[in-house]
N, C-alpha and C positions, 0 to 999 in steps of 0.2 A: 865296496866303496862307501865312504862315509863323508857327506858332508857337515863339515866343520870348523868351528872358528875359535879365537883365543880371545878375550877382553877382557873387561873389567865391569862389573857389575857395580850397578849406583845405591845410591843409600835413597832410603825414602825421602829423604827433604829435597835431593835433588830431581827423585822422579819427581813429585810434585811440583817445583819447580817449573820440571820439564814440561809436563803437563797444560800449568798454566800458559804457558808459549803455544801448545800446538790449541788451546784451545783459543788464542789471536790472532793465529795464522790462520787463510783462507784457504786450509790443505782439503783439498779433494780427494786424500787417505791419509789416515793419519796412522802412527807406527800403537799397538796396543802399550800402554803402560809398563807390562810386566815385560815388553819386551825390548827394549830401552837399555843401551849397554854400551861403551864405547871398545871397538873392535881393531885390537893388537895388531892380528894377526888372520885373514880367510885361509882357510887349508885350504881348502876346496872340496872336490872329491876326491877323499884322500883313500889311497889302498888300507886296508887295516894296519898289515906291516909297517908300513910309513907313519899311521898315525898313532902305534905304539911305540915307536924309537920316536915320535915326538913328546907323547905323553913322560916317556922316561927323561927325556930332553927336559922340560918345562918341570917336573920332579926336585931334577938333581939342582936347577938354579938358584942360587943363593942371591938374594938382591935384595935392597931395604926396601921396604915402605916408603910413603913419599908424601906431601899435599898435593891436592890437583884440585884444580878449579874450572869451573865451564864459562867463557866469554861469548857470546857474540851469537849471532846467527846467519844462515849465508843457504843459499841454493848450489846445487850441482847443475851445469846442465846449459851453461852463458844464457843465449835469449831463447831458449825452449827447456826449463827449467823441468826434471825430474825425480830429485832431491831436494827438500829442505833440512838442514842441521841445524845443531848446535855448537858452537869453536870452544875449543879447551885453551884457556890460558895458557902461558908459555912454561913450557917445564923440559928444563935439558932429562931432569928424569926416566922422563915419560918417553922421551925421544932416543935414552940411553938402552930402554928397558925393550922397548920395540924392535931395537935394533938387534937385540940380542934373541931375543923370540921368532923374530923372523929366519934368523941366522940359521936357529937349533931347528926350525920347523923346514927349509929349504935341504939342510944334511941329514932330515930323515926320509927325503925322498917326497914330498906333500908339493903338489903342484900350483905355489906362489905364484901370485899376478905381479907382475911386473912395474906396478902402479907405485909411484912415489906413495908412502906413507901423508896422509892427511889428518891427523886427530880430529873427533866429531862424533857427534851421537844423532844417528839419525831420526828426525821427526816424522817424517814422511816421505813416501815412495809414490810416485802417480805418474800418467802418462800427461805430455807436457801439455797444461790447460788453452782454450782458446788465447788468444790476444791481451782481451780485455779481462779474464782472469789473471794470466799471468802477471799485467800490470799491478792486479791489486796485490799478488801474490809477493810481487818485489816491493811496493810500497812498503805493506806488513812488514819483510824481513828489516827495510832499512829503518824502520820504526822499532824494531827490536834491535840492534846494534850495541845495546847499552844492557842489554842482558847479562847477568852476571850472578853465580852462584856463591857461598861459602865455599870457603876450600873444605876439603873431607881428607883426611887419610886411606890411601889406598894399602889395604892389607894383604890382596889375594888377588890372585889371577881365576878367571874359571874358562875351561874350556866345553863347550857347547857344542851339538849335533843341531844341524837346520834342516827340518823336516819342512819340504815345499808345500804347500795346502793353497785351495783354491781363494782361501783366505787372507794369504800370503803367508810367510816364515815361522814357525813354531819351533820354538827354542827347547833343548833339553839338556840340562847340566850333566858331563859324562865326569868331572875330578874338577878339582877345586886346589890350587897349588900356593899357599901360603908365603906371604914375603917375611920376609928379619921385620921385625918392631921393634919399639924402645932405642933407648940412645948407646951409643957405645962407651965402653969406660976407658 
């Protein structure tokens, strides 16, 4: 069993970005830089089997590139908050492309959550703060609300193994699936 995930890996301007957000928010863990990624698709623990007919899945797809941009910030979690993000601007793309990754990754047998798709990059993971942190913690977000990146070209998909550590999550890139660029003639 392998756990593993499908996204998209950010450009340095936008980690930086990223960054400067978790470094205004009053996160009591905050996500490592390098690990900063907006995620497709969770395999889960996926059998080998299954997560090689998804890797050949994710292979054979042919899809453009696209701009994508990051809006906004928001918590998981209503009034005991356990997530902070980041909201990705609207992109039928983004929503076209998920949809089909989840598709290929469900018919290779990979045991998908059943969870509506949300786009997001998470900033931080914690267990939900007292009261009166959590208040400042939502202050913070809705002070950020107006966050907003360059848009970037997405060129590549990469699929990653999540090694659990007492640390939290440690990423490891297993293939790197490249989109179509350039315009059509």
């Amino acid at each position: 069993m392998i756990r593993a995930f499908l996204g998209i890996d950010l450009p340095a301007a936008v980690r930086g970005a990223l960054q400067v957000q978790q470094f205004l928010l009053p996160l009591p863990r905050k996500v490592e830089p390098e690990n900063l990624h907006l995620t497709l698709v969770f395999l889960g623990e996926c059998p080998e089997p299954a997560l090689e007919a998804a890797h050949e899945g994710f292979e054979a797809l042919r899809e453009r590139g696209f701009p994508l941009a990051l809006q906004g910030l928001g918590l998981f979690g209503k009034d005991k908050p356990r997530v902070a993000w980041a909201g990705v601007g609207p992109s039928p793309e983004l929503m076209k492309l998920q949809a089909k990754v989840e598709t290929i990754a469900r018919r290779a047998g990979c045991p998908i959550d059943a969870r509506k798709f949300t786009p997001h990059v998470t900033l931080g993971r914690f267990q939900p703060p007292p009261p009166a942190d959590a208040m400042r913690l939502e202050r913070a977000v809705a002070m950020g609300t107006g966050f907003r990146t360059d848009p970037w070209e997405v060129t590549e998909l990469t699929l990653w193994r999540s090694h659990l550590t007492g640390k939290g999550s440690q990423y490891e890139v297993l293939a790197r699936y490249p989109l179509i660029t350039g315009t059509s003639s």
